[in-house]
DRENLO-96154 format. One record per residue (C-alpha): residue in one letter; x, y, z. Coordinates in pm, whole numbers, plus 50000, padded with zeros to 5 digits. Layout:
AXYZ
...
END
This chain:
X511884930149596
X511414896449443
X510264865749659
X513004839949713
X513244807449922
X515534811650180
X517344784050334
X515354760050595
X512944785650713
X510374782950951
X507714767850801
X505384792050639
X502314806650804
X498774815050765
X499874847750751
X502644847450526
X500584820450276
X498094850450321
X500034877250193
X501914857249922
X498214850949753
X496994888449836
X499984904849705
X499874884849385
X497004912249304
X497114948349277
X495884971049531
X493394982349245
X492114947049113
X491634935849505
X489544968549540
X487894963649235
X486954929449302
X485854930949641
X483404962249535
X482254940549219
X481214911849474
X479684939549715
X477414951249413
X476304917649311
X475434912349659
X473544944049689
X471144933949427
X470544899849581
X469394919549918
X467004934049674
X466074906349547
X465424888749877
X463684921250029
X466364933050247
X466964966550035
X464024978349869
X465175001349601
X463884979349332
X465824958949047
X465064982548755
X466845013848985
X469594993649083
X470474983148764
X470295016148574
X472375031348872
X474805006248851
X474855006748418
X474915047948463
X477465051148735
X479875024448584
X479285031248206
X480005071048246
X482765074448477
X484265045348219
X483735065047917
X484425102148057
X487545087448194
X488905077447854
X487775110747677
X489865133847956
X492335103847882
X492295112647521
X492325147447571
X495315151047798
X497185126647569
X497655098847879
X497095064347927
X493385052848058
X493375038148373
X490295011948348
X490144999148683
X490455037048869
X487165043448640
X485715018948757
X486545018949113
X485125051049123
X481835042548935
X481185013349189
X482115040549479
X479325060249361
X476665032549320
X477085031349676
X477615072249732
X474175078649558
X470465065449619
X469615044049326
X466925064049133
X464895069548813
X463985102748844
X465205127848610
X467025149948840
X468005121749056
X469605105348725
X471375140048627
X472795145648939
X474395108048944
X475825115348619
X477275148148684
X479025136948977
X480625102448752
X481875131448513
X483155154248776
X484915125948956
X486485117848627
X487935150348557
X489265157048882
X491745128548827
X493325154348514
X492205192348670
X492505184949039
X496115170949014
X499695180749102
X502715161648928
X500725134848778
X498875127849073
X495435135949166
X495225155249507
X491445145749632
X489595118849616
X487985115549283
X484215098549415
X484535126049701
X485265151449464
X482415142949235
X479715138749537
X480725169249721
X480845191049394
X477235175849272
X475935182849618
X476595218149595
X474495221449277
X471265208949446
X470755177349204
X471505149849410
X473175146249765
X475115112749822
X473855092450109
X476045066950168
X473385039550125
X475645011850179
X475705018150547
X472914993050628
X473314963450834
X472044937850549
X475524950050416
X477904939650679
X477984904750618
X480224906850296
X481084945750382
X483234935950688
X485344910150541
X485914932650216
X487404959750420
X489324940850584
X490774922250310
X490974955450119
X493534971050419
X495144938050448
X496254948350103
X496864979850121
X498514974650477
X496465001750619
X495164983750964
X496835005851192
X495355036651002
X491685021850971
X491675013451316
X492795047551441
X489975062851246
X487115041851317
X487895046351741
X488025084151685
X484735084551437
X482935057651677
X483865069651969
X482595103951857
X479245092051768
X478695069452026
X479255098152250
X476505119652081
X473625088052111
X474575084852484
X473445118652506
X470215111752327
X469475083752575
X470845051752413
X472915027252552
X476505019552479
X475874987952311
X473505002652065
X475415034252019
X478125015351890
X476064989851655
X474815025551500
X477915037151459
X479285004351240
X475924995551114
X474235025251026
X476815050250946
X479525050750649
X482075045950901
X483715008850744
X482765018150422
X484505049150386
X487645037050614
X487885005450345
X487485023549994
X488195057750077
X489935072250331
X492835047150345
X493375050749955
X496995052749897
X497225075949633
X495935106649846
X497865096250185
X500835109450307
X504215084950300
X504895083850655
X502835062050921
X502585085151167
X501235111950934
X498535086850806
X497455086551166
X497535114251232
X495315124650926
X492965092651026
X492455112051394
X491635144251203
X489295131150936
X487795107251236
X486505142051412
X485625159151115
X483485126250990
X481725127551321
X481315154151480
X478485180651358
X479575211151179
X478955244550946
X481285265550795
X479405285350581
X477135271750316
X479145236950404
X478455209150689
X479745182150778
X479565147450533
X481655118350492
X482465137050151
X483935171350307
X485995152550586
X487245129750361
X488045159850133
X489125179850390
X491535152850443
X493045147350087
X493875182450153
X495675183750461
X497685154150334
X498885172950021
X500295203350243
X501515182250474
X504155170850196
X502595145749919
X505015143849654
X503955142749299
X505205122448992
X508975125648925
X510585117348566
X513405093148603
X515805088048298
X516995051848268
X521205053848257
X522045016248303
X521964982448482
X524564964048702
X524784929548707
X524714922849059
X524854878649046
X523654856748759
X519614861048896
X520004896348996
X519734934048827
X520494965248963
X518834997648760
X520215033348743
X517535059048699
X518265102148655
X515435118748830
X514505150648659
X514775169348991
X516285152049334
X514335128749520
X513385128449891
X513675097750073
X515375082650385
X517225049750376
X514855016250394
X512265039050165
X510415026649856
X509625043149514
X506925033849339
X507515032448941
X504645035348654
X505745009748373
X503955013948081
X503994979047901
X501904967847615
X500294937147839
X500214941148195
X499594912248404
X497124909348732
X499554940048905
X499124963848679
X501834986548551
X502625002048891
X505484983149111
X507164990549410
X511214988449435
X513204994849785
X515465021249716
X519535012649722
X521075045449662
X521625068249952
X519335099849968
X522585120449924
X523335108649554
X521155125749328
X520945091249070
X518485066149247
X518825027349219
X517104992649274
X517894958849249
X515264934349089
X515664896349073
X515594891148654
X515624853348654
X513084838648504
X509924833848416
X510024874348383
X506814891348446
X504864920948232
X506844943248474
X510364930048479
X510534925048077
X509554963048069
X512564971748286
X514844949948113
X513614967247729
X514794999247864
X517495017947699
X519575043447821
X517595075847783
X514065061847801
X512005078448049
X509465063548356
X507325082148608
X507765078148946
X504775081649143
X505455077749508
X507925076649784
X507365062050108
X507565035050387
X508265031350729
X511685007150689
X513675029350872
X516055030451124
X515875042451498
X516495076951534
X519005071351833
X522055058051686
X522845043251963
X520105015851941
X521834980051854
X519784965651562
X519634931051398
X518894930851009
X517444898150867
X517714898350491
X516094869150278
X517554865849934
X517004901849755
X515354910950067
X518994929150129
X518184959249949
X516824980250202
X519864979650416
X522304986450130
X520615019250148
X521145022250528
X525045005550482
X525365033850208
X524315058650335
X526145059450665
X523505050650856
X525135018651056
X528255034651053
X528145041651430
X525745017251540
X526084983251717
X524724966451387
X524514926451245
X523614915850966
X522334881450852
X521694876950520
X519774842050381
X520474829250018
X520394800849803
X524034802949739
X527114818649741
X526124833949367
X522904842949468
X524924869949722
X524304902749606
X525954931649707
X529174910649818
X531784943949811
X529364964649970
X528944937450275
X532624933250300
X532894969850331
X530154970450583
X531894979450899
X529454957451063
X529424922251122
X527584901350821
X526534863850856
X525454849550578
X524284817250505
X523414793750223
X520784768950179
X523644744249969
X526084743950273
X528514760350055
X531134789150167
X530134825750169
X531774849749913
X535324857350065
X535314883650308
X531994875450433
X531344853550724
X529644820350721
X526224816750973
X525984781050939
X529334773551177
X526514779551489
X523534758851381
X524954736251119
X524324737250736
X521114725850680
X519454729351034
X516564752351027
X516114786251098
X514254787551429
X513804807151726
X516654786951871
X519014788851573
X518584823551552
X519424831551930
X522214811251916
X523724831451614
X522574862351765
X522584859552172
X521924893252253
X518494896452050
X516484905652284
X518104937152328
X518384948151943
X516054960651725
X515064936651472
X514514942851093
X513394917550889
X513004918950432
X511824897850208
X509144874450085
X505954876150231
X506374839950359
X510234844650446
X508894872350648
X506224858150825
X508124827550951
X511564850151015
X509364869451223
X507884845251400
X511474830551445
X512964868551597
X509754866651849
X510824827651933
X514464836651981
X513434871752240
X513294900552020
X511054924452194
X510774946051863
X510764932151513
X510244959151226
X509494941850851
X509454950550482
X507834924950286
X506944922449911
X505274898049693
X507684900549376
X507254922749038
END
């Protein structure tokens, strides 16, 4: 979805200002940057005496790590005739500058290296559909491990870190909206270890310090564990996975000629999440657009075999374009189409200014191909149909519940809709609302009539009053008892949200993106 102002909101919060500058950045470039400023600051510890590896070992393990996994990653690029992806090279070099003890011995040095050139190639051997099934610095640490050269140690689990290492992470799953997941992991690993120093006679305070101080336990929640391309779609899966990989991180282990290590767990993981259902890249063949308003596009895509999803999902699409901007070529579009049809559709806001990604879409021609690389999301509705629900759409924010009005799934609930927009152009999806079955408000930011059919919102509150909690209970009395849905902007979410909570909602569910 595209951001779009919606009409009188609640003013903006922290948190929506928050997520409108976050999500202007990749989940890669945040990552990226955040372990860039984490490796600058490891070398000033040096230099100040608070990490004594010494400059000249830092700096060749840093030149080593990020120069090889860089270079290897564009050879197995060339090789399996695929774009490079700079930034996942070097992501993963930085991950193991802070996997491996900086060193200048020779067998310290090979052992560093071999892992930056396994780690690269598992990306292209260790992959299913165009998507790599382990983590590629895990991959390359556990597999160098086993050969006796080098053993990763996790160095950056030292309390001269945590000053810049705590407010990474948490930026990082701010990002990557992985809170819930971190957190579930770091009780289970924590509690785990604290456990095992209380038997060894130290206190609870102190256990706990070691257990976020001196063991990988934020560092590999932040970077690793919580990386999206190895998770599983659903929320309750990722927890479920962060409660398993939370034991195996921390409690002691053998099987065989393997124990336990951040590595293996994480590993162990990747694994588990695979069989558990990740899906793999999916070719979708571009059929056509529909012009849904004068600012608004909606795309028809052919997958090359049917697509899995439930209504209020997302799909992730891979467009190659000659100049991508600070995103990346990856975006994320809320899926239209019900999971019954076998074509699958979006709707993007095409007004300009157009970015890197929405110029690609619009150069498409019937017949051109794009990889899909992911389906997933928690949008969805309750599974008792016979839970009343409340679905708040800013602007293209709508497009999740065209999927749930499409596919049937409102047909036999107690269901409103209120739908936010600049104007009555700017109302996308007009038959489908009409056809709705439900009630739909909608109303405009000009004061102007709703598309006929559709009913105004602004009759309760008056045109131009804002959207508050007050506004909102008045157009919707019983709130309190609904569930409530919210889409759209970061900032239209925030404040909507804020507005549900004013007004009584008791549960408030959102879908928020920071435009394409």
């Amino acid at each position: 979805m595209s951001p779009v102002e919606t009409p009188h909101p609640p003013a903006p919060s922290l948190a929506g200002r928050m997520g409108t500058a976050v999500g202007r950045f990749t989940m890669y470039r945040v990552v990226l940057t955040v372990l860039a400023v984490l490796a600058a600051y490891s070398i000033l510890l040096n230099i100040l005496g608070w990490l004594t590896f010494g400059i000249p070992e830092m700096l060749a393990h840093l030149a080593l790590c990020l120069g090889l996994t860089y270079a290897s990653n564009r050879a197995l690029a060339a090789l399996f005739r695929v774009n490079p992806h700079t930034e996942s090279s070097l992501i993963t070099g930085l991950l193991l500058y802070f996997l491996f003890w900086p060193s200048l011995q020779p067998l310290d040095l090979a052992g560093v290296a071999l892992a930056c050139v396994l780690a690269s190639a598992s990306k292209y051997a260790l992959a299913w559909r165009g998507r790599h099934i382990f983590n590629p610095a895990a991959a390359g640490a556990f597999a160098t491990g086993l050969t006796g050269l080098n053993i990763a140690t996790w160095w950056a689990a030292t309390p001269a870190m945590l000053w810049l290492l705590v407010p990474g992470v948490l930026l990082v799953l701010y990002r990557t909206r992985k809170v819930l997941m971190a957190s579930m992991f770091t009780l289970v690993a924590t509690a785990i270890i604290t456990l095992e120093l209380l038997r060894s006679g130290m206190t609870a305070g102190m256990g706990i310090y070691q257990a976020l101080a001196q063991r990988p336990v934020l560092f590999f929640v932040g970077f690793m564990l919580t990386e999206p391309l190895t998770l599983p779609p659903r929320r309750r899966h990722q927890l479920a996975l962060a409660t398993v990989v939370g034991v195996l991180f921390a409690v002691p282990w053998n099987v065989g000629l393997f124990a336990n290590s951040p590595e293996a767990a994480l590993l162990a993981g990747n694994l588990l999440a695979f069989l558990a259902g990740q899906r793999g890249a999916v070719k979708l063949r571009f059929t056509g657009t529909r012009q849904l308003t004068p600012a608004t596009t909606e795309f028809t895509f052919n997958p090359a075999r049917p697509v899995r999803f439930l209504p209020g999902q997302y799909m992730e699409l891979d467009l190659p374009h000659a100049r991508p901007d600070g995103k990346g070529r990856r975006r994320v579009f809320s899926l239209t189409s019900p999971p019954r049809e076998r074509l699958v559709k979006f709707a993007v806001r095409t007004a300009g200014p157009l970015s890197a990604a929405k110029e690609a879409l619009l150069a498409l021609r019937p017949g051109d191909e794009v990889a899909a690389t992911a389906v997933g999301g928690d949008f969805i509705l309750p599974r008792d149909p016979h839970r009343p629900v409340l679905l708040i759409a800013a602007g293209i924010g709508i497009t999740p519940f065209v999927s749930y009005l499409s596919s049937g799934g409102l047909r036999e609930r107690d269901a409103v809709l209120l739908l936010l927009a600049q104007s009555a152009g700017e109302v996308a999806y007009a038959e489908e609302l009409r056809d709705a079955g439900i009630r739909v408000l909608v109303r405009l930011a000009d004061g102007s009539r709703p598309p006929t059919g559709l009913a105004s919102a602004a009759a309760n509150t008056g045109p131009g009053a804002r959207l508050d909690g007050g506004a909102l209970a008045a157009l919707v009395p019983d709130i309190a008892a609904r569930d409530v849905y919210v889409s759209g902007s970061p900032a239209s979410v925030a404040s909507l949200r804020r507005a549900a909570k004013s007004a009584g909602a008791r549960r408030v569910r959102t879908d928020s993106f920071a435009g394409y």
